[in-house]
Every structure is written in C-alpha cells, then in structure tokens.
C-alpha positions as CSV (number, residue, x, y, z in Angstrom):
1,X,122.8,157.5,-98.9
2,X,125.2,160.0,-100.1
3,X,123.6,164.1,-101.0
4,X,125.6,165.9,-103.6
5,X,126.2,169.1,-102.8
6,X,124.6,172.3,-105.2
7,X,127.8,173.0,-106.1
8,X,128.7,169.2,-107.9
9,X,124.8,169.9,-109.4
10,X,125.4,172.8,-111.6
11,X,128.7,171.6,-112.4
12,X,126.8,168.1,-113.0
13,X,124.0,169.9,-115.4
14,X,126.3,172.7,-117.3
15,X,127.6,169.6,-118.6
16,X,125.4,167.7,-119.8
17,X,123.5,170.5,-121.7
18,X,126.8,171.2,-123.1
19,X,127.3,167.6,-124.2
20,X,124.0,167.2,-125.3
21,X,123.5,167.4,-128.9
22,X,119.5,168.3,-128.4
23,X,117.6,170.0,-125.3
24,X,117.4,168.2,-122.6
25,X,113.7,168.0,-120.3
26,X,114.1,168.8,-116.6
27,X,113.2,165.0,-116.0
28,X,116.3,164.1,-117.9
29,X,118.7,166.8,-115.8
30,X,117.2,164.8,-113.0
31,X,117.6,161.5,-114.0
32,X,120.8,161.8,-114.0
33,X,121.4,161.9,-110.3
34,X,120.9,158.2,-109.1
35,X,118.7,157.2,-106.0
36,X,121.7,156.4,-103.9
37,X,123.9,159.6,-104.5
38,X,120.1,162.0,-105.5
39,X,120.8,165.8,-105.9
40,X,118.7,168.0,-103.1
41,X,115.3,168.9,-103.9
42,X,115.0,171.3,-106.0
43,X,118.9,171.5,-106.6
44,X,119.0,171.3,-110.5
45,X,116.1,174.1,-111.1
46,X,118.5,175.8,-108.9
47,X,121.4,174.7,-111.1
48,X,119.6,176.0,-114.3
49,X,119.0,179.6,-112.8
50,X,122.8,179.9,-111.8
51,X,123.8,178.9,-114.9
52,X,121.2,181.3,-116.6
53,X,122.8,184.4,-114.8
54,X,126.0,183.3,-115.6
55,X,125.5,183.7,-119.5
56,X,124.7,187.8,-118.8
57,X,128.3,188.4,-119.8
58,X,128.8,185.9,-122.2
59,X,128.1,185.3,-126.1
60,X,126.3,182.3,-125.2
61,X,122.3,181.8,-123.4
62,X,120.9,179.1,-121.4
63,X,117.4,178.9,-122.5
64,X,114.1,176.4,-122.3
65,X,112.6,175.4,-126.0
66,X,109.9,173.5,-126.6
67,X,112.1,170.3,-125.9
68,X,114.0,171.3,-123.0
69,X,117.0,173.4,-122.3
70,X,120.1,174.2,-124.0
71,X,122.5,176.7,-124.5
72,X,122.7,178.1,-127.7
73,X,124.3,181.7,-129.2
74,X,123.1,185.1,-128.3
75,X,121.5,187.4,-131.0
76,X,124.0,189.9,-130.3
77,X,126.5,187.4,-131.6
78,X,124.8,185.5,-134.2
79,X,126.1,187.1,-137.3
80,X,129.8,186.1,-136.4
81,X,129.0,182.9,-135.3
82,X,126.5,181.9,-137.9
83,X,129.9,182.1,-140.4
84,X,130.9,178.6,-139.4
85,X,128.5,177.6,-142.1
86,X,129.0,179.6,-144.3
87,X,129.6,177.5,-146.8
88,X,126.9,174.8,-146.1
89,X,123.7,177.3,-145.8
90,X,119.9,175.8,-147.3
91,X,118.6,178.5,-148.8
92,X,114.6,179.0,-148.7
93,X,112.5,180.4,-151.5
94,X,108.9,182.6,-150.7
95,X,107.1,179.5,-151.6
96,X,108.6,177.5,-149.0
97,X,108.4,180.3,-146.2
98,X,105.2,180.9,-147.0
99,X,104.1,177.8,-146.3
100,X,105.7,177.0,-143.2
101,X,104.7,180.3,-141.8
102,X,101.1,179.4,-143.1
103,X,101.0,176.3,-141.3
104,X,102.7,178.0,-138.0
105,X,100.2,180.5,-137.7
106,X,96.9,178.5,-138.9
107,X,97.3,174.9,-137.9
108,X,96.0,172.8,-138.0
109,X,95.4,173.6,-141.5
110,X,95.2,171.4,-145.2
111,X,97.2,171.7,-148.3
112,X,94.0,172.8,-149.6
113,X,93.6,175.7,-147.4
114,X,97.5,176.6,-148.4
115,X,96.4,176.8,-151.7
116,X,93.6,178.4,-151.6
117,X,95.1,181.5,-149.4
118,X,98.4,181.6,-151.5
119,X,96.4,181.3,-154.7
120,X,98.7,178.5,-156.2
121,X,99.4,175.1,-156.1
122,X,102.0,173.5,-153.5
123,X,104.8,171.7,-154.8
124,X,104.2,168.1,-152.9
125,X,108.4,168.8,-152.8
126,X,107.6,171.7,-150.8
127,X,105.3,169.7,-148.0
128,X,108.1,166.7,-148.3
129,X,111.1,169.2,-147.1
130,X,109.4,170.2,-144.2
131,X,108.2,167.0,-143.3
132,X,111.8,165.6,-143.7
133,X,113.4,168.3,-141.6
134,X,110.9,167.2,-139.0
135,X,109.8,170.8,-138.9
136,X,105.9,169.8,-139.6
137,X,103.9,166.8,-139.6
138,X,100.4,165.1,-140.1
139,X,98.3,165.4,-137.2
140,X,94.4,164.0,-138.3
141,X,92.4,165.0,-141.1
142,X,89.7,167.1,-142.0
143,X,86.3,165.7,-141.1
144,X,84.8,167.2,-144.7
145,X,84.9,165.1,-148.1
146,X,88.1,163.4,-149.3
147,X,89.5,163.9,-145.6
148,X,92.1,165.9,-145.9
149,X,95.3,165.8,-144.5
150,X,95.9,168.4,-141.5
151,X,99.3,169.7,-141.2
152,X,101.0,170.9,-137.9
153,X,104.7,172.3,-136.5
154,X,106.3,169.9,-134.4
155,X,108.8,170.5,-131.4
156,X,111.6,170.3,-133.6
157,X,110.1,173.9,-135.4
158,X,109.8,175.4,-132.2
159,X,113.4,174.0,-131.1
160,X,115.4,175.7,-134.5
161,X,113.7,179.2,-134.1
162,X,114.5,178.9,-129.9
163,X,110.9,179.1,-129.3
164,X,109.5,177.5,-126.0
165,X,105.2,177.4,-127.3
166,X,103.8,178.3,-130.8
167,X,102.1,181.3,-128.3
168,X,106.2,183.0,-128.4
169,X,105.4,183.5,-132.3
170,X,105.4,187.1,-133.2
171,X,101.7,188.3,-133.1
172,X,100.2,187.8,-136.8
173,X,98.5,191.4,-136.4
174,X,102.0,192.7,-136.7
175,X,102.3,191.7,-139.8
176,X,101.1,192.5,-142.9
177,X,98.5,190.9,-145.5
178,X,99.4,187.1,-145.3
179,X,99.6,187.1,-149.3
180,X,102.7,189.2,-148.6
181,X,104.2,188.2,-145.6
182,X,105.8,191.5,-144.9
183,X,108.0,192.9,-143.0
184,X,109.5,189.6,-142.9
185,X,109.1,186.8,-139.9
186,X,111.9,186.7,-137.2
187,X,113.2,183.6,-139.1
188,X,116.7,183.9,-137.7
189,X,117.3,180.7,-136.2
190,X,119.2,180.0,-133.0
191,X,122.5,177.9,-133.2
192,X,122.6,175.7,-130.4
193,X,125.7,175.1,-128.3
194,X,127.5,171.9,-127.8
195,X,130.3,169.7,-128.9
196,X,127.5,167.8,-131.4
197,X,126.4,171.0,-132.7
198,X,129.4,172.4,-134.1
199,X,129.2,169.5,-136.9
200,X,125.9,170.2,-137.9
201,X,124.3,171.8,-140.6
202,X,122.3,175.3,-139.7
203,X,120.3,176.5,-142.7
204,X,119.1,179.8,-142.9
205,X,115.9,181.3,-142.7
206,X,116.8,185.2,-142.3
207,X,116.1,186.4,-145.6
208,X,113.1,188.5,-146.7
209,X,110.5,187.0,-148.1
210,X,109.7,189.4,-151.5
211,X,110.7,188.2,-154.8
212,X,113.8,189.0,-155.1
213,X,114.4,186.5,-151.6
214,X,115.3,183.4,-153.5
215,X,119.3,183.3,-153.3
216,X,121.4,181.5,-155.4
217,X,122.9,178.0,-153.4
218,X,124.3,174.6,-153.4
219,X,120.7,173.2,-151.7
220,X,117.7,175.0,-153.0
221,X,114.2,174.4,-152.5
222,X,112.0,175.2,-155.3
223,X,108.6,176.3,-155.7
C-alpha cells in the first residue's frame, strides 16, 4: 500500500475545489484518495489550511459554507468581478427581501405569520421563486387549525451569501424595526470560484431595501 505524500494532497484537493462546480464536504476531499494509495491522517485538513493561507495575497478565499468548502472571490474584489454579469443580474424587489430575510431570521415560520408582520398579502409568486431557487423550503406545519405550512432556508441560502450556520447571520438587534428592514442586510452574495461557476448566473441581492430599491431589469420579481 502506497502513502501519498502532503504535498500530492493539497495539490490533489486545490483541484478538485477548483473543479467543483458546488462545495465540496470534508468526506468528499477524502473520498477521493482510494484505500490502496490513502492520503495520511489528517493530510487533507492539513491541505485545506495551506491552501487557506495561501489566498492572504490573493483576490480569491478558501472558505467552509454550509455545504462544504470552496473558493470563491474576496469582498475586496467583488465589485470588479461581480461585472461578468453584468448583463444577466435578477433583480429583487422589498417584497421579496423582505420575505426571505423574514423567513431567515424567524423560521420556522408560516405565510401567515409573513403576512401578518409585513401587513400585506404574499404573492404565492413570491414563495414559488424562492422555493425554485432552492433558497427556502417546506419543513412541517403548524400544529394549529388548517396546518400551516412552515417555511425554512435551506443550505443552498446559506451557500450564496457564504454563510457556514444561520448563527453567522448579522444579529437582528442591529437592525432596525423589521417593517423596515433598515440599514439594509449584508445581501452581497459571494461568487464562487471554479471552471463551472464562470457560466453561471449570479443575481444580486446588494441593493437597499426602501422603496425606491426596485430596479429596472430583464428578470424581475414582483410583489
């Protein structure tokens, strides 16, 4: 039985995360050293941490999201970089971010509840969008009359905004009345890095959330 060296490893795991068109789990990294040629203990935690202080320099982060790790573009960076799409943006109106940062911060929580805090009705076309971006989903319902349906962020929420748990969330005290929803959420989301990537749409969430926040686009989500 053959040992790779550490230095074969890192090589081994930069690329595959930069192949990768999703994060991958430590289990996966690991997996893909067979039993007959294994990495050393411990070798591809070690891998990740290299490779992590080898993105100080760089425009580019290694980082751990709720579905594993990835690199994707620093902050610092993220205005020059986001321009590859510029032309293919999805622009979000209040309604929408309201409800997605509703659900974020009080899940599980019902339609009902949405409505009753926002003080209007939610467009079922509203729900459906985040549902088909995979960015929420059902997870049980409400054990009062009618049984209503309790909605949830998924892993796929917490992957776009490079979040690793829902506890990473800015803290709701430092914002203002939920009505409002001001200053505005962190909503800038992070473009991951590899080959895959590069050919896929990034919308936008970085706008503020006032009235005036509902841009003109090719894709718009209405209230």
């Amino acid at each position: 039985m053959t040992t790779i060296d550490q230095s074969l490893v890192t090589r081994v795991v930069e690329a595959a995360l930069l192949a990768s068109s999703h994060p991958l789990p430590l289990v996966q990294l690991k997996g893909l050293f067979p039993l007959d040629e294994p990495a050393p203990d411990n070798s591809v935690e070690a891998a990740l941490l290299e490779l992590q202080d080898g993105c100080a320099t760089r425009g580019v982060e290694l980082v751990e999201v709720a579905s594993g790790w990835r690199y994707q573009v620093k902050t610092d960076v993220h205005p020059w970089v986001a321009r590859l799409w510029t032309e293919r943006q999805t622009k979000y109106t209040r309604a929408t971010l309201e409800t997605l940062a509703l659900i974020a911060y009080r899940q599980p929580i019902t339609r009902g509840e949405i409505e009753q805090i926002r003080g209007v009705t939610v467009n079922s076309n509203i729900i459906k969008a985040l549902e088909e971006r995979d960015w929420i989903r059902s997870v049980g319902h409400r054990d009062v009359p009618g049984k209503p349906e309790l909605l949830a962020t998924t892993k796929t929420f917490l992957d776009y905004f490079g979040l690793k748990r829902l506890d990473e969330l800015p803290p709701l005290s430092e914002l203002k009345d939920i009505g409002e929803l001001e200053p505005q959420l962190p909503f800038e989301p992070a473009i991951p890095v590899s080959a895959a990537a590069l050919d896929t749409e990034t919308p936008t969430l970085n706008t503020p959330l006032g009235d005036d926040a509902i841009p003109a686009s090719s894709e718009h989500i209405n209230e």
